[in-house]
Kinemage of the C-alpha trace (Angstrom):
@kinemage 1
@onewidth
@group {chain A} dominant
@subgroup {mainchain}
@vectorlist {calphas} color= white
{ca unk a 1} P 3.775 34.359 4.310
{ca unk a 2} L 4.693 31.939 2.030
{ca unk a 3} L 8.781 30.993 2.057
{ca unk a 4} L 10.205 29.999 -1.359
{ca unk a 5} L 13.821 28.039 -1.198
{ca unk a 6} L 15.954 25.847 -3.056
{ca unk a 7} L 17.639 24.635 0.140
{ca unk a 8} L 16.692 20.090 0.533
{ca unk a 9} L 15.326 20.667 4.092
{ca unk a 10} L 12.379 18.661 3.720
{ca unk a 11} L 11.977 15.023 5.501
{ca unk a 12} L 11.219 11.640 3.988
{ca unk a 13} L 7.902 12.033 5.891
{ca unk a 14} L 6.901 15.305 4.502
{ca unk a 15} L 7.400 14.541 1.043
{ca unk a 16} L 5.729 11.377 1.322
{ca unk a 17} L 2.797 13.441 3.050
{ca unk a 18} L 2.681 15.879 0.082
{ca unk a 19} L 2.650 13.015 -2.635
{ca unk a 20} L -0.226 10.990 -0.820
{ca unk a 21} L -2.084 14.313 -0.669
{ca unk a 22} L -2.171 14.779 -4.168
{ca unk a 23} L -2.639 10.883 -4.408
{ca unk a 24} L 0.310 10.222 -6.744
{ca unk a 25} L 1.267 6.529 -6.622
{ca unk a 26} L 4.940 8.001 -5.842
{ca unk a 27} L 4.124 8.514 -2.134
{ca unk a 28} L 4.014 4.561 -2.061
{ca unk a 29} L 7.943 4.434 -2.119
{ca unk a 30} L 9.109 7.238 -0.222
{ca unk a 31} L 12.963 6.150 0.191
{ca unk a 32} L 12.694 6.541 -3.423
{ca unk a 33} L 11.244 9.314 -3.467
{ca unk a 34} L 13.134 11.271 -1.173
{ca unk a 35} L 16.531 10.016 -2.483
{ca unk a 36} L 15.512 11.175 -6.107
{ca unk a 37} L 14.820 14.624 -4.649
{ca unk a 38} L 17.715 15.151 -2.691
{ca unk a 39} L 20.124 13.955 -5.776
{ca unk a 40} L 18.044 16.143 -7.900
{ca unk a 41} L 20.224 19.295 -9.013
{ca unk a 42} L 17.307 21.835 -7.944
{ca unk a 43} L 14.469 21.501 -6.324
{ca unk a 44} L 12.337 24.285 -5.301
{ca unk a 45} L 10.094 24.360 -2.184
{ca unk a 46} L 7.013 26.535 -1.087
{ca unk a 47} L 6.594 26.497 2.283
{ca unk a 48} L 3.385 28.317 4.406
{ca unk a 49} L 4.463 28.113 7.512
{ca unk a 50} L 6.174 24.113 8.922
């Protein structure tokens, strides 16, 4: 079951591992990356499981 949330529970690690998988050029600066997401006003998630 897929879990939809606009709670910022997500790591530096995970969001790093989601950019790379895609292979946006974002994933190579993920203290950027993260930091832009967490001061982001709303950011949605999908999560399948961890």
């Amino acid at each position: 079951m897929i879990k939809y949330t606009e709670e910022k529970t997500f790591t530096q690690d995970q969001v790093q591992e989601l950019f790379k998988s895609v292979g946006w050029i974002s994933a190579e600066y993920p203290q950027r990356l993260h930091k832009a997401l967490m001061n982001s006003q709303t950011v949605l998630t999908a999560w399948d499981g961890g």
